[in-house]
N, C-alpha and C positions, 0 to 999 in steps of 0.2 A: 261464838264471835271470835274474832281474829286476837283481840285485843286483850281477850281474858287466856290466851295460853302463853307459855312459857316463851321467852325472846332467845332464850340459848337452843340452839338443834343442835346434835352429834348425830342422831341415826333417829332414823321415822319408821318405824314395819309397819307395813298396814296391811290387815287382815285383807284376802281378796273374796269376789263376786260367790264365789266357791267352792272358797276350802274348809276342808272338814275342821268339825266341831273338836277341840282337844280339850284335855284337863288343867286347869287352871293354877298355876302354883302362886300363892299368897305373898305380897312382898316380904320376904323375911329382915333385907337388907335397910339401917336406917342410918342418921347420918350419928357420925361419932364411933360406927363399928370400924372393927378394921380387918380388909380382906387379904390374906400374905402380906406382901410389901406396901399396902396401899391403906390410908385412913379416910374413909369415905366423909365426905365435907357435906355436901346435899343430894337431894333427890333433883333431876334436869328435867326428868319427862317420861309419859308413858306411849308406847305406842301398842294395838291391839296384840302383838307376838312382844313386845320386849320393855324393861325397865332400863332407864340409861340414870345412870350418877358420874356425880364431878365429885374426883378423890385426888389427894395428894397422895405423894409416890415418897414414904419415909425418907428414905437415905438422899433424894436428890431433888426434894423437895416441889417436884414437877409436879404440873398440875395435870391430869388425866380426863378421860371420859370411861367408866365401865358401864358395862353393856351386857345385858343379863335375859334369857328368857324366861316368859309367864308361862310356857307349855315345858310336860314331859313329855310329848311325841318324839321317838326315832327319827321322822323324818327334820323334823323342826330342827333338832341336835343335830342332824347332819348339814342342813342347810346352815346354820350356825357355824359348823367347824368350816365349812369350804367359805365362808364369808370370810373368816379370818383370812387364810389360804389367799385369797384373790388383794385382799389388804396390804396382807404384809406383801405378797410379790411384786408390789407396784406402787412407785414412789414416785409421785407427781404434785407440784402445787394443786390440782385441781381437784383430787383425788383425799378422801380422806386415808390416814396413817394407822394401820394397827402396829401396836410395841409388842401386845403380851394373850396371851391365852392360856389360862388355868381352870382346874375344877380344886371346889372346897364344897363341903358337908352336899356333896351329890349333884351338884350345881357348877355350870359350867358360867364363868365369867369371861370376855372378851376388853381388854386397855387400848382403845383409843385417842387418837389426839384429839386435844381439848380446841376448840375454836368456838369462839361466841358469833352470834351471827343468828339475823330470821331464814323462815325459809321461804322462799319466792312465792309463794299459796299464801302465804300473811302478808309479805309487800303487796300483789296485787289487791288480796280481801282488803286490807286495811285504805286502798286509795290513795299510797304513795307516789308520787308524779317522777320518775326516773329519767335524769336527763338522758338525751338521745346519745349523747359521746359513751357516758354508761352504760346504755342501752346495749350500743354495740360491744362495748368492754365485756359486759355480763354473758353475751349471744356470743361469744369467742373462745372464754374461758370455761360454756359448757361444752363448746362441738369439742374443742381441745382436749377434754376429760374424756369424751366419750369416744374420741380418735385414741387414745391412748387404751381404754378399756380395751377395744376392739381389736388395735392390732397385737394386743394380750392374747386374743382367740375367748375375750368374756365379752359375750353379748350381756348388756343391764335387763331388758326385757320390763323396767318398771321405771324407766324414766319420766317426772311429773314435775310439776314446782312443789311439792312434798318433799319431794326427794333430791331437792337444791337450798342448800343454804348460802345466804348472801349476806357481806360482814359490808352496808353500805359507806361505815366510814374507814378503813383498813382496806377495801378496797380486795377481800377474800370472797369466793367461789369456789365452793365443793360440792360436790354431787356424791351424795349418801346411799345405804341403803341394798346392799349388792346379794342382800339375802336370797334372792330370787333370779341371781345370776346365773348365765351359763356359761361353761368354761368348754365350746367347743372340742377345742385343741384335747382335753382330758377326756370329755364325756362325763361331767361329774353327774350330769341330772339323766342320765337312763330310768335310776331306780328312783328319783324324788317326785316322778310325774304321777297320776291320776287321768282314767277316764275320765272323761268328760269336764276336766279342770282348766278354769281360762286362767292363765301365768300371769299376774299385772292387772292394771288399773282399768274398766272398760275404755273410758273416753279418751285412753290415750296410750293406746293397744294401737300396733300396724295392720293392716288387712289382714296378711298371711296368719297374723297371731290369734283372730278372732278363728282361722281354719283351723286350728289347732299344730300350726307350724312358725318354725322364728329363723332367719334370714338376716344375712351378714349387714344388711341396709334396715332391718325390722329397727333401731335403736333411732335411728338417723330419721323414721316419720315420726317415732317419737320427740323425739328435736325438734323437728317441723311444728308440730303443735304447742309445744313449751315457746318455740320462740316466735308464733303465730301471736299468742297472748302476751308475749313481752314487748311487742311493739304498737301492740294497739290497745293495751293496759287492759285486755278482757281480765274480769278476774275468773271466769269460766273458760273449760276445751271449746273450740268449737262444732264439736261433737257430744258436749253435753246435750240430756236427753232426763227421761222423764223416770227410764226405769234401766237393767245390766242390758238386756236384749233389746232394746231401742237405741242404745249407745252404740253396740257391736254391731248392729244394722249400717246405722250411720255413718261409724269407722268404714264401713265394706263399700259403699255405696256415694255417702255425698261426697261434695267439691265445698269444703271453706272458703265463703269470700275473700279475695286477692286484699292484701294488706292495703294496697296502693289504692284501691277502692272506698277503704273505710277511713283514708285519710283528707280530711278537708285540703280541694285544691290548690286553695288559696295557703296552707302551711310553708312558711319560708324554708323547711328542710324537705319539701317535696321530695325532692330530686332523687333524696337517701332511700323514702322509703318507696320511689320506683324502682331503684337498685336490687334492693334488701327483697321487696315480694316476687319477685322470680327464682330466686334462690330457694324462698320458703317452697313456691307453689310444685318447686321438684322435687325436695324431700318429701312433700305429701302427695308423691304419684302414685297412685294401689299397686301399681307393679314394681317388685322389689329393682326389676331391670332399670327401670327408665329414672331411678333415685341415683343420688350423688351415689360416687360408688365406697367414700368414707367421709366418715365426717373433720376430716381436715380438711377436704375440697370448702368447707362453710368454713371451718376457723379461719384459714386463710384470705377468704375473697373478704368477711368481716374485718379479717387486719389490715385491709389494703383499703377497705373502705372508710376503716376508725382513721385512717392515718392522712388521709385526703380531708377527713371533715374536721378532725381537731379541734375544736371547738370547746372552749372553757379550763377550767383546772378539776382535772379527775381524780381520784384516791385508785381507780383502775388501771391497773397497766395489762397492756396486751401479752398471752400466755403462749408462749413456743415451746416446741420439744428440741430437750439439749439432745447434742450429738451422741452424747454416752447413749442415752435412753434409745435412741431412734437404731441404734446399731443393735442393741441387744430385742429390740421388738421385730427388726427384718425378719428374722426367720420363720416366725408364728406368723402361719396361714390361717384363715379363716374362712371353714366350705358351710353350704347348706344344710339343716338336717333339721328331722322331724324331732319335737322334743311334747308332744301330748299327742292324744287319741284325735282322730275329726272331730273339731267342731259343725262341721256344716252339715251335717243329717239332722244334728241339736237342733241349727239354725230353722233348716228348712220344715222340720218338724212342728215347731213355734208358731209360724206363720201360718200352717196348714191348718192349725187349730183355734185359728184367728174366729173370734165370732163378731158379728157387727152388733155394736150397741146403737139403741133405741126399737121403740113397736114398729113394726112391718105387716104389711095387710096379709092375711094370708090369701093364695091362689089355689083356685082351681085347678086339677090336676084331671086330665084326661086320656084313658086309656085309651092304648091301640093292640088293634088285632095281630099276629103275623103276617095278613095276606094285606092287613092297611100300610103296614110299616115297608111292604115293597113295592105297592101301585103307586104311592105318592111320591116318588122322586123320577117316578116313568113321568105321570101328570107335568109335573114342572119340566121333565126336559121334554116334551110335548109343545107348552107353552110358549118356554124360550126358543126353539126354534121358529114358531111362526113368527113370532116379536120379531126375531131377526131376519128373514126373510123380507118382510114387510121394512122394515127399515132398510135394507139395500135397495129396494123397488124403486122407495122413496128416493132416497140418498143419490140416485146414480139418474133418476129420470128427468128431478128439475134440477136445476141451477139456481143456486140460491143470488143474489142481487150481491154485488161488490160493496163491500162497505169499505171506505179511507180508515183507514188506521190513524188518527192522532196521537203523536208522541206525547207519555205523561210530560207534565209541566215540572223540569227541573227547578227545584225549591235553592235556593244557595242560602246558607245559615252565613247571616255575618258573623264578622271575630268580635266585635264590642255592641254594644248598646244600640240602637237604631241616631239617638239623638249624636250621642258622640261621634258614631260612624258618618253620620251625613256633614257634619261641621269638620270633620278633620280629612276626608275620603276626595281627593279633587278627580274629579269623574271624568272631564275631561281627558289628562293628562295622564291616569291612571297611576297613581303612586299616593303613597300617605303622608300629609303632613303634620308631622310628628314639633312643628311650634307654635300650632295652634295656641291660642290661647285656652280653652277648654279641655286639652291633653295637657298644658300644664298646671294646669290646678288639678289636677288628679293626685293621687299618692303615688311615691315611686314603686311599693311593692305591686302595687295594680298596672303601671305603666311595664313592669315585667310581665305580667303574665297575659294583657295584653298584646304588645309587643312580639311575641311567640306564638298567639292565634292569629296574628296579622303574617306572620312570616307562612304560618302553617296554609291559611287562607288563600294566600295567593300562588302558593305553590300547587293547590288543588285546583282554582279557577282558575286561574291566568296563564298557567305552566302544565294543565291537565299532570301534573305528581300526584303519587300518595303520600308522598314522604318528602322532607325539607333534605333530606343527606340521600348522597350518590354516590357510588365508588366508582372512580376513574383509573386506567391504567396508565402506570408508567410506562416502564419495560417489560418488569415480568411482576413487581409490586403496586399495590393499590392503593392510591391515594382517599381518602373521606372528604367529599364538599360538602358544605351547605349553602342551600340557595338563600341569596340576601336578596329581599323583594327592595325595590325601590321606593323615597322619599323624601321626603324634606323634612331637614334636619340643620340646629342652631353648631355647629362648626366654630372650634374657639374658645376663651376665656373671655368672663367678664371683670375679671381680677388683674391679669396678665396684661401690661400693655404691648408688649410684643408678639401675644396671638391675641388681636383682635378677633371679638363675637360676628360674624355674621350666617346669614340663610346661604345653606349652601343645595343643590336637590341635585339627585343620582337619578335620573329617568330611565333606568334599564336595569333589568335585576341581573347580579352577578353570584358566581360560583366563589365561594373562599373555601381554603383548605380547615379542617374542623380544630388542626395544632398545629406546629411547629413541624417544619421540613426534618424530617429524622438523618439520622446520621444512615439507618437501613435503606430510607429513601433515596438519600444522596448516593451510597454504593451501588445502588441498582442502576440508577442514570449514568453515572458515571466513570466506574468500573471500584473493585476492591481495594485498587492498588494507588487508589484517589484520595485520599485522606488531607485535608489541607489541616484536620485539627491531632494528626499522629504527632505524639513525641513532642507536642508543645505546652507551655507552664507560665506563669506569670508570678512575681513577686508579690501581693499586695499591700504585706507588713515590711516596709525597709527596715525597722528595727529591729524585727525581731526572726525576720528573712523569711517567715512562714508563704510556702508557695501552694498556687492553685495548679494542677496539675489535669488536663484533660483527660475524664475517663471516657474511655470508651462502651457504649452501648448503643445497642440498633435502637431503641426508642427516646434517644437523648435526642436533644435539638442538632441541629452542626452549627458549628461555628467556624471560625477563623477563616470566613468566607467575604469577602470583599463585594462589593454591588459589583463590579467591573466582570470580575468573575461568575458571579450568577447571570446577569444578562447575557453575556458575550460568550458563554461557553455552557453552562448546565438548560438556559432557555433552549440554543439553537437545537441541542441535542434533544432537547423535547419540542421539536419541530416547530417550535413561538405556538404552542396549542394554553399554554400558560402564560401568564407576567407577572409582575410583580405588582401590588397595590396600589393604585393612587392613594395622597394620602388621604384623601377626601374617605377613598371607601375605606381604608384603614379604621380611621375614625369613626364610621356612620355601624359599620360594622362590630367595632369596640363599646359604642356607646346604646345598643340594640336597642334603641326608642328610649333611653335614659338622658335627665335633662343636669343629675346630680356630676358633682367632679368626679366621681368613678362608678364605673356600670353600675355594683352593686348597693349605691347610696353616696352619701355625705360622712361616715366614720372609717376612719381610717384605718383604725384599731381591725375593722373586720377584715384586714388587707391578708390574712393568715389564709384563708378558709378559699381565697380566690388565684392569689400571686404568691410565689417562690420568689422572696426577698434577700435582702441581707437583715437575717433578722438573729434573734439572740441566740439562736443554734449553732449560726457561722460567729456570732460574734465571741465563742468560747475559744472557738480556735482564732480567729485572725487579733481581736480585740480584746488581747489575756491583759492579767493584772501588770503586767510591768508596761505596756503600752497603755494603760490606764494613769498609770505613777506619770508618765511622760506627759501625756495628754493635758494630767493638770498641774504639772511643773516646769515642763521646757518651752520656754519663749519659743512660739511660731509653732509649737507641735499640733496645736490643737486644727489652725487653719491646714497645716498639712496631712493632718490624719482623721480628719473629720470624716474623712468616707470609711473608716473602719467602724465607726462608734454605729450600734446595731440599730435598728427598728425598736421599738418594743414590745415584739409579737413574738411568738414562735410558730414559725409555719412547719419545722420537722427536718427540713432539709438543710444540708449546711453551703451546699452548693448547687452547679445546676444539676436536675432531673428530671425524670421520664416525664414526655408529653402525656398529659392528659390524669396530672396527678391533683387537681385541682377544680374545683368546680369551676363551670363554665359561665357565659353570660346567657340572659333572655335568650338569644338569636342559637346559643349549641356551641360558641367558640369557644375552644380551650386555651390558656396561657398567651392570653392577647394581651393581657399584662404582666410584667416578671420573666422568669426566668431565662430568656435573652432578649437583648432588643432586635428588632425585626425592620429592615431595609422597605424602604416604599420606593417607588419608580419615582419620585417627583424630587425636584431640586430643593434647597433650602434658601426660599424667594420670598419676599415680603408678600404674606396673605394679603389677601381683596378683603375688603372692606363691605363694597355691595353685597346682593345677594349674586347669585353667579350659578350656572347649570355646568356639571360634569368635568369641575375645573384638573387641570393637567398644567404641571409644573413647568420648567424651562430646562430643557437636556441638556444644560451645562451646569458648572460649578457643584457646590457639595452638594450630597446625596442626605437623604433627610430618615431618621433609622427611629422608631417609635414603640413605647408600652414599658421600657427600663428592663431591668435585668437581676439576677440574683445576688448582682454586688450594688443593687440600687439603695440607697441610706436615708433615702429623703421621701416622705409621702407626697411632695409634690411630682417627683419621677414619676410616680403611676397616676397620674391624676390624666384622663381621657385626654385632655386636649395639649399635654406635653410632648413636645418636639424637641429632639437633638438633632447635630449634622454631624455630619466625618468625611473627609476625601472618600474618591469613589474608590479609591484602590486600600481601602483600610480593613484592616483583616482582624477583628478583635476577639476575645474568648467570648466575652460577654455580644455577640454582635452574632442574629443569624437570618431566616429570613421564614415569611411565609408565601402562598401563593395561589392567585387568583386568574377564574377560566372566565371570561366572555359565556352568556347564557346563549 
């Protein structure tokens, strides 16, 4: 049982499928001895190759881990020395630390660093529930150890959740256990191998290792399986099996169900683990070719995806390699090579001598002659000849009668329920009305994922699509739409008396861009040397003068672009094949079948996970302590500086950035709230009040800019049905646009 072993791991050997039998040496060491420099405190743990103790270090009072073997075998001792060797050369948080290596009374002792902490095989056994922000933290800080082993030139070759220990409140991850490494780059294991020896754990062994060969990506399926079971809390491989040779079959052979499969759809972090199972499903491709080609290609895409979902307060922080480390590992290559005899003669051998269990009737068995064993296949082709003869006779003499072909009956699967679909579906008209009385008594998590089979639905009947997104070309870059199916939908506040609530309906499905016009986009249209947001900056602290300063990147939004100027010169260039929003579809599109004040519900708090605010990240820098001292001392400061004081979320970012760094809504859009605010085609006119079809503003006076921006301070900014205006020639950092095609 999980519960009855030790809670502290420094190092786990486990004996393998394999290996030979050696002589047992008796623990001699207890606690109170003392080994050289070291006063041994307690016994930690035993594993089948080794005795691990927690010793103080006399002179410096440090607390240690020693590490001792149960066997005299030569090889075991040298496998021992080079574990040190691979320790000490490699110094990484994620990575455990050797100090020391000595022999006393004929016995070879290894000092480790001491870290308390279980190991991932007891979190899963024990039914620990790991939140998902963890999840990922955990899934980042082991690809990152095992990118570091690797570009060492040491394949692990016995990567497990055995062989991971996890400190869940400290917020520590190390990967143990390097006894059965290989050190490429040296060749240390020529002489440590055995015929017919499987190196590692069956269930969590790479294909090629089960041949009796290990590859620069062999570590990285191992991966795949450890973090196959960390996201979907198996506390088994999913290649566990009955017996060593049923496991190794299974490694050669099956496909592990896709994570995203074993996840209920209805999960409000869906989205992650669509993400996250393609990533897995490459690491476990059987051919070492078609796998990530290291495993920081996974630590990385996990840290861009931890830092998008953010979500909670973690003890985890995401694990990088510093610049030292990363210069001193360039130059160690790591090539292919054989490190044991063939497995697969083993393999194919096993199977050959497969016997089927249960009684079988016995058969008849009936002798043939020589002269019978050669008349009887004359006979048959005797036969089939006249058969076929007689069948052309036939074939070619009558005409068989015309029969009509009936096309089968295309079946069309609706997106919701028969009753809901018939009360909300105006069949006439063909668009969904989404205010219904019966769509709004629904829950909002269900109105999302609704809302996205209705999108998907009509894009496959009504628009013959497979797919709700298209890529369009600019000039020589490509823009992402997605198709917004048509509906009716409640437009407005019922809070707000200046946006009055009424039915607004879009009866024509339209194209929206998936983010934010990129600054890469806008160079393309308009040429390089177009920059309206080069070399510009904004004050936003007058006291303390801290300025925002426009960085450039191709997948930043653009700003300090004016309505007057996108219409009248970036459209014409794109032949009027685009425009810009109504605000109607702005909104209908923002609010993707959602009845709450923001797509993703009624809490505000969750505004981190969706929108790029100004939230406590920027408020470190714009909203420091002496602007704080001001805020509640100086008459009139507080009304003048009330847009600095932050959110109280931390979405990560301190200003604006990259499109597409945020979850989307129901509908696929990205940063349709946050991170700038975004120009609509329609003036800023007093809303209609009725209900009203395909409403379109008045081409004069201010222009109407929607969703808030990075420097937005107020949860009512992002709230769906808020409106600002600006002159149409106003050009602001915070101010950019998106844009929409006619289907």
């Amino acid at each position: 049982m999980a519960k009855d072993r030790p809670k502290t791991f420094v190092s786990n050997v486990e004996t393998n499928a394999h290996r030979q039998s050696t002589q047992q040496i008796p623990i001699l060491v207890k606690a109170g001895d003392r080994l050289q420099d070291y006063h041994i405190h307690s016994a930690l743990g035993s594993g089948g190759m080794a005795h691990v103790f927690k010793a103080i270090h006399i002179k410096s009072q440090k607390t240690v881990a020693i590490k001792t073997l149960r066997t005299q075998s030569k090889k075991a001792q040298d496998r021992f020395m080079r574990e040190y060797k691979f320790l000490s050369s490699i110094h990484h948080e994620n990575l455990l630390r050797a100090y020391d290596f000595f022999q006393q009374d004929n016995r070879s002792y290894m000092v480790l660093e001491f870290v308390q902490g279980t190991s991932l095989k007891d979190i899963f056994e024990s039914g620990i529930k790991i939140p998902l922000h963890d999840q990922l933290a955990i899934a980042n800080k082991i690809a990152r150890g095992i990118q570091i082993l690797n570009m060492s030139g040491i394949i692990h070759r016995d990567i497990k959740p055995d062989n991971i220990m996890v400190n869940l409140h400290d917020g520590i991850v190390k990967i143990l256990d390097l006894g059965i490494g290989k050190d490429i780059n040296r060749g240390h294991t020529s002489n440590l191998t055995i015929g017919g020896e499987v190196i590692g754990t069956p269930m969590y062994l790479s294909p090629e290792q089960t041949n009796g060969q290990v590859t620069a990506t062999s570590d990285i399926f191992s991966l795949g399986i450890v973090l196959h079971q960390l996201f979907t809390g198996s506390p088994q491989s999913p290649f566990e099996k009955e017996n060593v040779v049923q496991c190794l079959i299974a490694v050669s052979e099956e496909t592990p169900p896709k994570i995203k499969d074993l996840i209920d759809p209805t999960h409000p972090d869906m989205w992650i683990y669509e993400k996250i199972s393609p990533v897995i499903e490459k690491a476990l491709q059987k051919s070492p070719q078609h796998r990530w080609k290291d495993a920081g290609q996974i630590a990385d895409f996990i840290a861009d995806l931890h830092q998008n979902y953010s979500l909670g307060q973690s003890h985890f922080t995401l694990s990088h390699i510093e610049k030292q480390l990363l210069t001193s590992l360039q130059n160690l290559q790591i090539q292919d090579n054989d490190i044991v005899n063939n497995y697969q003669s083993v393999k194919k051998e096993t199977r050959r001598n497969r016997r089927p269990t249960g009684r079988t009737r016995p058969t008849a068995r009936v002798r043939t002659t020589p002269n019978q064993k050669n008349v009887t296949p004359l006979i048959g082709l005797g036969i089939g000849i006249v058969v076929g003869c007689i069948f052309f006779i036939s074939f070619f003499s009558t005409k068989p009668p015309e029969r009509k072909k009936t096309p089968p009956k295309k079946v069309i699967e609706l997106p919701m329920d028969a009753t809901l679909w018939q009360a909300c579906w105006d069949k006439k008209n063909s668009y969904f009305d989404f205010t219904h009385p019966k769509w709004q008594r629904i829950g909002h998590k269900r109105k999302q994922i609704l809302a996205q089979k209705y999108q998907l639905w009509y894009a496959r009947t009504k628009c013959n699509l497979t797919r709700v997104e298209k890529d369009f070309t600019l000039n020589t870059k490509k823009i992402t739409m997605l198709l917004i199916p048509p509906g009716k939908f409640w437009m407005g506040s019922k809070s707000i008396p200046q946006i009055p609530q009424r039915k607004v309906i879009l009866t024509a499905p339209f194209w929206i861009s998936a983010s934010e016009f990129t600054q890469q986009q806008w160079c393309d249209v308009m040429g390089k040397d177009n920059k309206p947001w080069q070399g510009k900056s904004m004050v936003l602290n007058p006291y303390n003068k801290k300025t925002y300063n426009i960085r450039n990147h191709d997948l930043h939004p653009v700003s300090f672009v004016s309505w007057n100027l996108v219409c009248a010169i970036l459209l014409k260039k794109l032949n009027d094949k685009y425009r810009l929003p109504t605000e109607a579809e702005w909104e209908y599109a923002c609010r993707a079948g959602s009845t709450a004040l923001f797509f993703w519900g009624n809490n505000g708090e969750d505004i981190h996970r969706y929108a790029n605010v100004y939230d406590l990240t920027a408020g470190r820098k714009y909203f420091d302590s002496a602007t704080q001292n001001l805020f509640r001392t100086r008459p009139g400061a507080a009304q003048q500086l009330r847009h600095l004081r932050p959110l109280p979320v931390n979405d990560g970012f301190v200003e604006v950035t990259k499109v597409k760094s945020f979850q989307p809504n129901a509908f696929g859009v990205y940063d349709i709230l946050g991170n700038v605010l975004e120009w609509c085609a329609d003036s800023y006119n007093e809303p209609a009040v009725n209900e009203v079809e395909n409403p379109r503003g008045s081409p004069y006076g201010p222009r109407i800019a929607r969703g808030g921006s990075w420097s937005g301070f107020d949860y009512v900014i992002f709230r769906c049905e808020f409106r600002e205006q600006y002159p149409a020639n106003t050009a602001k950092s915070r101010i950019g646009f998106r844009l929409v095609k006619d289907f």
